[in-house]
Structures are given as C-alpha cells and as structure tokens.
C-alpha positions as CSV (number, residue, x, y, z in Angstrom):
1,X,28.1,105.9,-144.9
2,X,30.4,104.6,-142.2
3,X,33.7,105.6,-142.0
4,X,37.0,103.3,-142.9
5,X,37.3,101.0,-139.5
6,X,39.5,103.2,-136.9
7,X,40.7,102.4,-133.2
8,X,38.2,100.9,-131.3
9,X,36.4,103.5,-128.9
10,X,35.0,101.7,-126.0
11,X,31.5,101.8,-125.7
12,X,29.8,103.3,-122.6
13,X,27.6,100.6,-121.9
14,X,29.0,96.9,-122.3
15,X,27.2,95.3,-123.8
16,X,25.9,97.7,-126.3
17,X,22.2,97.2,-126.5
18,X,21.0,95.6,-129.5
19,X,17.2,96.9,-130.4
20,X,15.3,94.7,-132.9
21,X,13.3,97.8,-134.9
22,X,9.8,97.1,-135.0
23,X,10.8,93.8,-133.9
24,X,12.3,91.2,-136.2
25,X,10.3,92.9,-138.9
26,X,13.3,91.3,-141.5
27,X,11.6,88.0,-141.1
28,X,7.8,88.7,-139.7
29,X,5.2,91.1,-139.8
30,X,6.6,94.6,-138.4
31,X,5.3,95.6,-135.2
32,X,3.4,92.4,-134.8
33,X,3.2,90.0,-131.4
34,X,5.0,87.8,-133.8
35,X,8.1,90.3,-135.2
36,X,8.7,91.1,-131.0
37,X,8.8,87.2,-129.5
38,X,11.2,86.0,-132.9
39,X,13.2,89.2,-132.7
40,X,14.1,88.1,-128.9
41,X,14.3,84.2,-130.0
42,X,16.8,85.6,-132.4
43,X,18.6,87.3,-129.9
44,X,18.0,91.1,-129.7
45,X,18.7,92.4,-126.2
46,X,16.1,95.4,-126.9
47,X,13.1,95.7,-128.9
48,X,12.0,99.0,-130.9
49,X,8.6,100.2,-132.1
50,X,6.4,103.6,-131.9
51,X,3.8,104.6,-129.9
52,X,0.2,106.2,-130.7
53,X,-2.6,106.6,-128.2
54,X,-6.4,105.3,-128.8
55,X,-9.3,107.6,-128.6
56,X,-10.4,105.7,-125.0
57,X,-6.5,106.3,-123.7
58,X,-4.6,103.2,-124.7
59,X,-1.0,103.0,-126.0
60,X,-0.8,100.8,-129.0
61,X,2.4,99.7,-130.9
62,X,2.1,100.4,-134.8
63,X,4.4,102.9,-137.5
64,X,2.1,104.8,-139.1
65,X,-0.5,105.5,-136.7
66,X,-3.5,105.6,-139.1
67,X,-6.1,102.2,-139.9
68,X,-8.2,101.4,-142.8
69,X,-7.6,100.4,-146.3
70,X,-10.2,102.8,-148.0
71,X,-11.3,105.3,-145.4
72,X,-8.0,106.0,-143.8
73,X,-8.7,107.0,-139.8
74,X,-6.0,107.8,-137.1
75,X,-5.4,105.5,-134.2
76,X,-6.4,108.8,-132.3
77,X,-9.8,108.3,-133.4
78,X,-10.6,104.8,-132.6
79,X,-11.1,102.9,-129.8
80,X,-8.3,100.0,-129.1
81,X,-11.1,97.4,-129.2
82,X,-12.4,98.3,-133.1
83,X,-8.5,98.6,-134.0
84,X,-7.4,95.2,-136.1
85,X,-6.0,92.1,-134.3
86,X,-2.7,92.9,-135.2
87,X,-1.8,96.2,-133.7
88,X,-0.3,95.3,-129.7
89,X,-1.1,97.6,-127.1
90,X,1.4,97.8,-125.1
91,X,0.2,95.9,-122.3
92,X,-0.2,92.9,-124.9
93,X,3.7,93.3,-125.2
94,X,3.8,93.1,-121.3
95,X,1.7,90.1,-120.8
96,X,2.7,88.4,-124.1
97,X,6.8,88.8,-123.4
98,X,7.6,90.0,-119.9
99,X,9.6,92.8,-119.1
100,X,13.0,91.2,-118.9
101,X,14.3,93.3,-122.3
102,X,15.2,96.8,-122.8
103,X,12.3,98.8,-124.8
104,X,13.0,101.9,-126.9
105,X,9.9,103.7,-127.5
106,X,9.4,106.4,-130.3
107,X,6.6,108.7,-129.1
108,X,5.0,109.8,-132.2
109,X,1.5,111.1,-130.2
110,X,3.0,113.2,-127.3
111,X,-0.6,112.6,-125.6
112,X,0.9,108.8,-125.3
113,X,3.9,109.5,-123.4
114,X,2.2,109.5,-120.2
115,X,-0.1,106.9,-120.5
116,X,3.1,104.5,-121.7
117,X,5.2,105.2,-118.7
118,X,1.9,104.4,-116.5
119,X,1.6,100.8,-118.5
120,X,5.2,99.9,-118.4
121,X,5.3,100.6,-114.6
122,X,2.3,98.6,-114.0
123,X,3.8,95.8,-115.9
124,X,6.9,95.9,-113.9
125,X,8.0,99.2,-111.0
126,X,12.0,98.6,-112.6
127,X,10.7,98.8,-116.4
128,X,11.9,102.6,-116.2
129,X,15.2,101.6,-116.0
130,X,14.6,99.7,-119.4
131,X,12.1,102.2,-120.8
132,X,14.0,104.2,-123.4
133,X,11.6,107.1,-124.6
134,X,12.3,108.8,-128.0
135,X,11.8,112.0,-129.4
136,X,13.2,115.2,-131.0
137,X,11.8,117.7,-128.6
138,X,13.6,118.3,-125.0
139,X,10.7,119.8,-123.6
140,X,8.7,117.3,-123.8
141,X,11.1,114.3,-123.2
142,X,11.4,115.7,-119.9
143,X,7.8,116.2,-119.2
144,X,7.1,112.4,-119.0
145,X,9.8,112.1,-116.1
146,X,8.1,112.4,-112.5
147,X,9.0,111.5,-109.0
148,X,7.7,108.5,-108.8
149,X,8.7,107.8,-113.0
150,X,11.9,108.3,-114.1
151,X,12.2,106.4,-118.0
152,X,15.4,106.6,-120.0
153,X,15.0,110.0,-121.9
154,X,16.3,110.1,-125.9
155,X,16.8,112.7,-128.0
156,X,15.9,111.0,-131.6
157,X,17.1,113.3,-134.5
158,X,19.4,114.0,-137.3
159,X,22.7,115.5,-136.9
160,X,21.9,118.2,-139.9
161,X,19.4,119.5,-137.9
162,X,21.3,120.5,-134.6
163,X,21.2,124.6,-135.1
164,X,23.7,125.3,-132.9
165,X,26.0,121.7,-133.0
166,X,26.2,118.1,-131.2
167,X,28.1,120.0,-128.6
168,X,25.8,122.2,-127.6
169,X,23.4,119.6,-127.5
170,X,25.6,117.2,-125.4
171,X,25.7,119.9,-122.8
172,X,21.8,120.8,-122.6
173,X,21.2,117.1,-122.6
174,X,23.8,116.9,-119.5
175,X,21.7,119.6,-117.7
176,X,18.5,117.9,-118.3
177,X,19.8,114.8,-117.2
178,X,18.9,113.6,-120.7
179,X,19.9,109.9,-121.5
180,X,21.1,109.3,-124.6
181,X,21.1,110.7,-128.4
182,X,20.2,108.7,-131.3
183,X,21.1,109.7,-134.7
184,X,21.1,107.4,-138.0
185,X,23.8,104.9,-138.2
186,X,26.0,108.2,-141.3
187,X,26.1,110.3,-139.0
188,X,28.1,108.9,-136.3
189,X,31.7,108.7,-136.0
190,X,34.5,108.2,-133.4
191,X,34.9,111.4,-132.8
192,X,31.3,111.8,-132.1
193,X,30.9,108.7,-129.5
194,X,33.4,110.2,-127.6
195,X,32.2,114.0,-127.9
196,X,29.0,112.8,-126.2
197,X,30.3,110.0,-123.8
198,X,32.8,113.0,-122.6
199,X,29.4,114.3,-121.6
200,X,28.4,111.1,-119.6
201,X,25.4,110.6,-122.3
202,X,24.8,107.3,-124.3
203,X,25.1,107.1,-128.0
204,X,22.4,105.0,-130.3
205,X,22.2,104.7,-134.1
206,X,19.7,103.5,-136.3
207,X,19.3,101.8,-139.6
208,X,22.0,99.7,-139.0
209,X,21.0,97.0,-141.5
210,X,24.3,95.4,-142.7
211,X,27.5,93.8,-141.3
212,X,30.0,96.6,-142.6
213,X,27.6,99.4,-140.9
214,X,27.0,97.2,-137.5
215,X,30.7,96.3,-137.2
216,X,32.1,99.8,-137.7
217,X,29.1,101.3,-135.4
218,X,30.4,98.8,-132.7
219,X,33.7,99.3,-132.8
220,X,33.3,103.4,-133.1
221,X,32.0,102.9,-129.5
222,X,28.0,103.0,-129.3
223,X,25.8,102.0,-127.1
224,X,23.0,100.2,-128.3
225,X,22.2,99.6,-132.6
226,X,18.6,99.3,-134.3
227,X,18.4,96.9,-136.8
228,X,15.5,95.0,-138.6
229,X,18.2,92.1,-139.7
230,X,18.2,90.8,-135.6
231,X,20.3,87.7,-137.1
232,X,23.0,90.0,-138.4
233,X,23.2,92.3,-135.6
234,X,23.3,89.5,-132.8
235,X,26.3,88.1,-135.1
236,X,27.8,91.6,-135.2
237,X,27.8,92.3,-131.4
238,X,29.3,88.5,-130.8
239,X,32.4,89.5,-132.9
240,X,32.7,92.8,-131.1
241,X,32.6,91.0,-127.9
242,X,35.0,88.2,-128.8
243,X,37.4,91.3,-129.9
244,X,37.3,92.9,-126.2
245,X,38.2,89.7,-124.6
246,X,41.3,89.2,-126.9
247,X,42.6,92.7,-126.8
C-alpha cells in the first residue's frame, strides 16, 4: 500500500512515462489492436504488453502465451498465421500505430527477445530508444543488447525477492548499464526512488490502478506508471505536472 503523501521527490525523467498495460485493457479487449489505438486516444504516453514467439519465428503480443479453448496449445507451437485474429504480432502494432510511443515489453519467451528487437528496428532504426525490454534475469536482459541494437534494458521483479537488497541491485544494474527497475506500485517509496536514481537508473511501478496509488507514485518520484485505468492515470500525471509548474 502506498505510503502517507511525503515531499515530492523529483522524478528522473519529466515527464514520467505513462504505460497503458496491455493497452487500455480497462475499457477494450486486453492486448488487442483495439485496447493499444484507445489506450493512446486516451492519452497513455507508453503502451505495455508481453511478448511470445511463434513456432515460424514471429513475436506476437498476448498474456498468457497459450491458444485454444479445449485443447490448450502454446504460441510456441503454432504458426502466427493459424493463431486467432486477435493476437497482434508485433509488426501489426508497428504498421497499425507507428512508432511515435514508448513500448515496454515483458519477454516471457526469452527465444523472442531477439526477434523483437529485429521487428522494432525494422519498423523504425530510433525505436530502441523507446524499446523498454522486461525481465527478471540480468543475464539475459543484456544478451538482446548488440552493437548495432541497444533497447532500454528492465529489471521486472519484486522487491521480496532481491537476496542480497535494492542496493546491491542498483549497483550491478549501474555496471551493466541496465535501464531501469520495475517493481509493483507497494513496494516503492521515497526513499527507494532516490536509492536507485542516486544510481543514475530509472524507476517504474506497476499496478497502479487508482488515483491515491498513481498520485503518491508520482509525487515519490517515478519514472514511468502502468496502469489499465489510461483515463485515470493521464488525469494523475496532469495534476503532478500542474504541481511542478506552481512550486
């Protein structure tokens, strides 16, 4: 639960980056052509989804990464043409939207994370520096950077699970030239945002689905929210704008 409203910390990144989580999936179909165009109508500055790879080689956007209503198959085993209508690849996204949003991408089949950064660059060579790649393992994060690819690089976990502390973590992310950290929306605190932007490395929280949360994650100094209320959050982010500029 967030914390009783402190100081505000400022934020490393102005303004934070607001990610509409599986698109607008508050008001449409998650993960959907549909949830991604009306979470940017609704003004997300960032869209959110996860990323599996089809047995021919093709990232596709969907959360569970398995098809079928009886005979449950994974994504891993079909190719993108007999998957249904409704799962993007992520080219679809490309040609559908453009590239003129940041894109947080949660790699839940590491064979994908190559193939994505291949797509996204083909879409557009300056999507890197709006490619946000996410997951719990630093190893492999900074497999899918290269010389000619360099994405943004997140470590997506859970502060109960850092063995040795979010210090510790700050600093190996510092060496590995690691982005950003993204924990849910509980864990963080002032102290926290400013433990890892002492670092030089970007904070993100998730499952920031209500005013009080989005307001005190703002003010405590992140740098980009996930939300599946895009209404609420692009409301959020205006008052914690219109606070900077009066202060």
């Amino acid at each position: 639960m967030i914390r009783a409203l402190g100081p505000k910390i400022p934020s490393r990144r102005v303004p934070p980056i607001t990610f509409a989580h599986r698109g607008a999936r508050a008001h449409a179909p998650e993960n959907t052509l549909e949830a991604f165009n009306l979470g940017l109508r609704l003004g997300a500055s960032g869209l959110e989804s996860d990323v599996w790879l089809t047995a021919d080689g093709i990232p596709v956007l969907d959360h569970d990464g398995v098809v079928g209503r009886i005979r449950r198959k994974p994504i891993s085993s079909v190719n993108r043409s007999d998957l249904p209508s409704y799962i993007p690849s992520l080219a679809d996204l490309f040609s559908e939207l453009g590239t003129g949003f940041d894109l947080s991408l949660d790699i839940k089949d590491p064979a994908a994370g190559g193939p994505t950064v291949e797509v996204a660059l083909a879409a557009d060579p300056t999507m890197a520096e709006r490619l946000w790649l996410c997951h719990d393992d630093l190893d492999l994060l900074c497999s899918w950077r290269s010389e000619n690819a360099a994405p943004r690089l997140v470590v997506s976990t859970r502060l109960r699970r850092l063995k040795s502390g979010p210090e510790r973590l700050a600093a190996q992310m510092r060496e590995r030239d690691i982005d950003a950290v993204n924990f849910h929306h509980s864990d963080w605190s002032g102290g926290l945002t400013t433990l890892f932007h002492r670092f030089g490395r970007l904070s993100f929280a998730w499952d920031a689905q209500f005013d009080r949360v989005l307001d005190g994650l703002l003010r405590m100094g992140v740098d980009a929210v996930y939300s599946d209320h895009v209404d609420r959050m692009a409301d959020s982010l205006a008052r914690h704008l219109a606070t900077l500029t009066e202060d």
